[in-house]
GUFIKOL-404012 format. One line per field, with one value per residue (C-alpha): x, y, z. Coordinates in Angstrom, 2 decimals. Layout:
// GUFIKOL-404012
x <- X; ...
y <- Y; ...
z <- Z; ...
END
This chain:
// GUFIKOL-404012
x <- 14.30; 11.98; 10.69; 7.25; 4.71; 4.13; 0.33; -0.15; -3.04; -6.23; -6.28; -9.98; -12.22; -13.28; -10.28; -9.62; -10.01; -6.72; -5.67; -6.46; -6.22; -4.24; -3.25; 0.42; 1.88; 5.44; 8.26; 9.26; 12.92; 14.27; 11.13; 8.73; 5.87; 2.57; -0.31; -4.45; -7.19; -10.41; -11.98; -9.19; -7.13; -3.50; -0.75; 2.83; 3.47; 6.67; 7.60; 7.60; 10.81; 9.12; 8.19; 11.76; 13.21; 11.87; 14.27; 12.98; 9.87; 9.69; 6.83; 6.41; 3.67; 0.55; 0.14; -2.18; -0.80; -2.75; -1.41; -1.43; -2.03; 0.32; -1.45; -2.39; -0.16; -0.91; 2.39; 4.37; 5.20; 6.10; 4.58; 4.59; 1.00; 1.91; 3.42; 2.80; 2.07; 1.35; 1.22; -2.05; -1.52; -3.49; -5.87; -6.42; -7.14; -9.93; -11.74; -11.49; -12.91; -15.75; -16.84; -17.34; -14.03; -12.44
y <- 27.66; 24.66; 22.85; 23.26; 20.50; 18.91; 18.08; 14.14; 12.50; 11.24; 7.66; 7.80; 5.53; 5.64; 5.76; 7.11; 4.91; 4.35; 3.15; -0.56; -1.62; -4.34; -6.93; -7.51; -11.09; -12.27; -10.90; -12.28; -9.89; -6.97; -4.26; -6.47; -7.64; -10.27; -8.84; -9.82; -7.37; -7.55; -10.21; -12.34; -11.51; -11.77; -9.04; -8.37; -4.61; -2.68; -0.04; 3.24; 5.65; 7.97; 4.71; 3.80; 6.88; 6.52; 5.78; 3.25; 2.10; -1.54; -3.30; -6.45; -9.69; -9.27; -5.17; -3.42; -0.93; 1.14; 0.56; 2.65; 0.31; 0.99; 1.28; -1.78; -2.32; -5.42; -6.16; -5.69; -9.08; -7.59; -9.28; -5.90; -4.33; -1.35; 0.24; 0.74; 4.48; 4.17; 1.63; 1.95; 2.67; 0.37; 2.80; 2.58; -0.84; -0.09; 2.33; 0.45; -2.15; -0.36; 1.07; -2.15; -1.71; -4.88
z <- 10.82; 11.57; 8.27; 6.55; 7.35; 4.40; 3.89; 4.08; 1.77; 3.61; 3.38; 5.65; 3.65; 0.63; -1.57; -4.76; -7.70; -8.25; -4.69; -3.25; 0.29; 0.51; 3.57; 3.00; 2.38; 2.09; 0.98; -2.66; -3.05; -2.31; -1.38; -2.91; -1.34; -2.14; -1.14; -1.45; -1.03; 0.40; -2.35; -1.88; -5.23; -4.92; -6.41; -6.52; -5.71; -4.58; -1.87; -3.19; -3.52; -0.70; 1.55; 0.61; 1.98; 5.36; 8.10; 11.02; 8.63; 9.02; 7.39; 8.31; 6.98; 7.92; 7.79; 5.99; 3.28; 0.34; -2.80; -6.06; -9.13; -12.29; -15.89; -17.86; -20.50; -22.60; -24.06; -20.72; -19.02; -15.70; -12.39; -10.63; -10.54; -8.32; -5.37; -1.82; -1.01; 2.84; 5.49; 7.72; 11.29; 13.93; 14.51; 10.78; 10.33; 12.81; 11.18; 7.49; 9.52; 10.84; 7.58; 5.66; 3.56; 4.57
END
């Protein structure tokens, strides 16, 4: 029996709230990357377990990638802010472009 299609998340402009596109920097470790968003602010954020999953995904600096943003916690120290939930296809990029997002 073939396997059911799972349904795959919209990532079409505008995003949720939650979500951030994100131009991916360097690697800093093991499935971490630095990444700045369209006004220029600079995170750390992680792959995602899903994203992690994925055999033949390669990202690479310089993609574009939306990333989830964890909760603010005041009296955490961690450098992680969140996780990268998908990486945008060329054809993406393109149409962010066009509407204004980055």
């Amino acid at each position: 029996m073939p396997r059911k299609q799972t349904p795959q998340q919209s990532y079409a402009p505008p995003l949720p709230q939650s979500h951030n596109l994100v131009q991916l920097g360097a690697p800093q470790g093991s499935n971490n990357f630095l990444c700045r968003d369209a006004l220029g602010e600079e995170r750390l954020v992680e792959i995602s377990k899903p994203l992690k999953r994925m055999k033949g995904l390669i990202v690479m600096r310089g993609d574009y990638a939306v990333i989830r943003l964890f909760p603010i916690v005041p009296e955490e120290n961690s450098k992680l802010v969140g996780e990268i939930v998908y990486i945008l296809e060329k054809g993406d990029v393109k149409e962010w472009k066009r509407a204004g997002e980055w």
